[in-house]
C-alpha positions as CSV (number, residue, x, y, z in Angstrom):
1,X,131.4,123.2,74.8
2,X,134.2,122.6,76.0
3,X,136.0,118.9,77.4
4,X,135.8,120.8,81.3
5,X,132.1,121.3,80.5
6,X,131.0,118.0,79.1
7,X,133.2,116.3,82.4
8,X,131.0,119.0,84.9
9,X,127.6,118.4,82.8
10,X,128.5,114.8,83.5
11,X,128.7,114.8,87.2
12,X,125.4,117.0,87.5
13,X,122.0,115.5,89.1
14,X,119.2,115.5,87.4
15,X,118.0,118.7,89.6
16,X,121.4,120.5,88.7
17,X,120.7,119.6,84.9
18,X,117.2,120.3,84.9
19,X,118.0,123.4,87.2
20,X,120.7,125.1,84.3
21,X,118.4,123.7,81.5
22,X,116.2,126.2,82.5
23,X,118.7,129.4,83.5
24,X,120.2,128.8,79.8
25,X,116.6,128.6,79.0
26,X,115.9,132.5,80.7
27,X,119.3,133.7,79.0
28,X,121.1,133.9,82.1
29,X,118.4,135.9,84.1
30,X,117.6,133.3,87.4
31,X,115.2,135.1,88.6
32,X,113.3,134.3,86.0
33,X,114.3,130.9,85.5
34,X,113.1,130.5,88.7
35,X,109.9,132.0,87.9
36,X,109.1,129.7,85.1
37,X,110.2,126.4,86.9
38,X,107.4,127.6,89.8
39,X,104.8,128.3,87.2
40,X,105.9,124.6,85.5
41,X,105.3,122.6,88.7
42,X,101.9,124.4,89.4
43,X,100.7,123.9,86.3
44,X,101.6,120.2,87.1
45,X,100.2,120.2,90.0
46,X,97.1,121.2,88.5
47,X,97.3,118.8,86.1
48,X,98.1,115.8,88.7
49,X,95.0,116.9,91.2
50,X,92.6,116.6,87.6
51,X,94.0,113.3,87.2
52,X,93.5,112.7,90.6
53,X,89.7,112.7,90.9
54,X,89.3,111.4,87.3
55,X,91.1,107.8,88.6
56,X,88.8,105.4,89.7
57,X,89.8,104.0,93.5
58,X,87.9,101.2,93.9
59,X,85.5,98.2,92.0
60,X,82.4,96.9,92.2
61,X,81.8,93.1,91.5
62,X,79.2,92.1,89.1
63,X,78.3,91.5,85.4
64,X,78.3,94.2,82.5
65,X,74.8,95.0,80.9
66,X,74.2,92.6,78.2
67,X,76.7,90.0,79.5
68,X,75.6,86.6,80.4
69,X,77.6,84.9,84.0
Protein backbone atom coordinates (compact mmCIF):
# COMPACT_ATOMS: atom_id res chain seq x y z
CA UNK A 1 0.00 0.00 0.00
CA UNK A 2 1.12 2.79 -0.85
CA UNK A 3 1.73 6.47 1.47
CA UNK A 4 -1.32 8.04 -1.16
CA UNK A 5 -3.37 5.01 -0.01
CA UNK A 6 -2.88 4.86 3.76
CA UNK A 7 -3.48 9.11 3.55
CA UNK A 8 -7.04 8.26 1.39
CA UNK A 9 -7.93 5.04 3.72
CA UNK A 10 -7.45 7.61 6.37
CA UNK A 11 -9.92 10.29 5.43
CA UNK A 12 -12.65 7.45 4.58
CA UNK A 13 -16.03 7.07 6.75
CA UNK A 14 -16.75 4.29 8.22
CA UNK A 15 -19.49 3.61 5.29
CA UNK A 16 -16.62 4.31 2.65
CA UNK A 17 -14.36 1.72 4.68
CA UNK A 18 -16.88 -0.69 5.27
CA UNK A 19 -18.22 -0.06 1.62
CA UNK A 20 -14.45 -1.02 -0.19
CA UNK A 21 -13.91 -3.70 2.66
CA UNK A 22 -16.45 -5.49 1.05
CA UNK A 23 -15.64 -4.67 -3.04
CA UNK A 24 -12.01 -5.93 -2.16
CA UNK A 25 -13.92 -8.56 -0.51
CA UNK A 26 -15.94 -9.54 -4.07
CA UNK A 27 -12.52 -9.16 -5.99
CA UNK A 28 -13.47 -6.07 -7.60
CA UNK A 29 -16.98 -7.30 -8.96
CA UNK A 30 -19.55 -4.42 -7.11
CA UNK A 31 -22.28 -5.91 -8.15
CA UNK A 32 -21.64 -8.46 -6.10
CA UNK A 33 -20.36 -6.64 -3.25
CA UNK A 34 -23.42 -5.16 -3.30
CA UNK A 35 -25.22 -8.30 -3.20
CA UNK A 36 -23.56 -9.60 -0.22
CA UNK A 37 -23.76 -6.26 1.93
CA UNK A 38 -27.91 -6.63 1.17
CA UNK A 39 -27.99 -10.25 2.14
CA UNK A 40 -25.63 -9.07 5.45
CA UNK A 41 -28.10 -6.43 6.64
CA UNK A 42 -31.22 -8.83 6.13
CA UNK A 43 -29.75 -11.40 7.80
CA UNK A 44 -29.32 -8.70 10.65
CA UNK A 45 -32.44 -7.61 10.43
CA UNK A 46 -33.60 -10.88 11.03
CA UNK A 47 -31.56 -11.34 13.65
CA UNK A 48 -32.57 -7.86 15.46
CA UNK A 49 -36.58 -8.63 14.98
CA UNK A 50 -35.69 -12.22 17.04
CA UNK A 51 -34.11 -10.29 19.59
CA UNK A 52 -36.82 -8.05 19.41
CA UNK A 53 -39.72 -10.19 20.74
CA UNK A 54 -37.34 -12.24 23.03
CA UNK A 55 -36.62 -8.70 25.20
CA UNK A 56 -38.84 -8.32 27.96
CA UNK A 57 -40.71 -4.63 27.86
CA UNK A 58 -42.02 -4.22 31.01
CA UNK A 59 -42.10 -5.72 35.01
CA UNK A 60 -44.23 -6.88 37.28
CA UNK A 61 -43.83 -6.09 41.12
CA UNK A 62 -43.83 -8.81 43.49
CA UNK A 63 -41.84 -11.57 45.31
CA UNK A 64 -40.04 -14.67 43.63
CA UNK A 65 -41.42 -18.17 44.61
CA UNK A 66 -39.68 -19.27 47.66
CA UNK A 67 -38.67 -15.77 48.74
CA UNK A 68 -39.73 -14.29 51.97
CA UNK A 69 -40.74 -10.03 51.84
Amino acid sequence: MTAAQIVERATMSEAEMIALAYEEAAGGDARRALRRAIEDVMALEVKLATAERVVSHGYVRGTLPGRAT
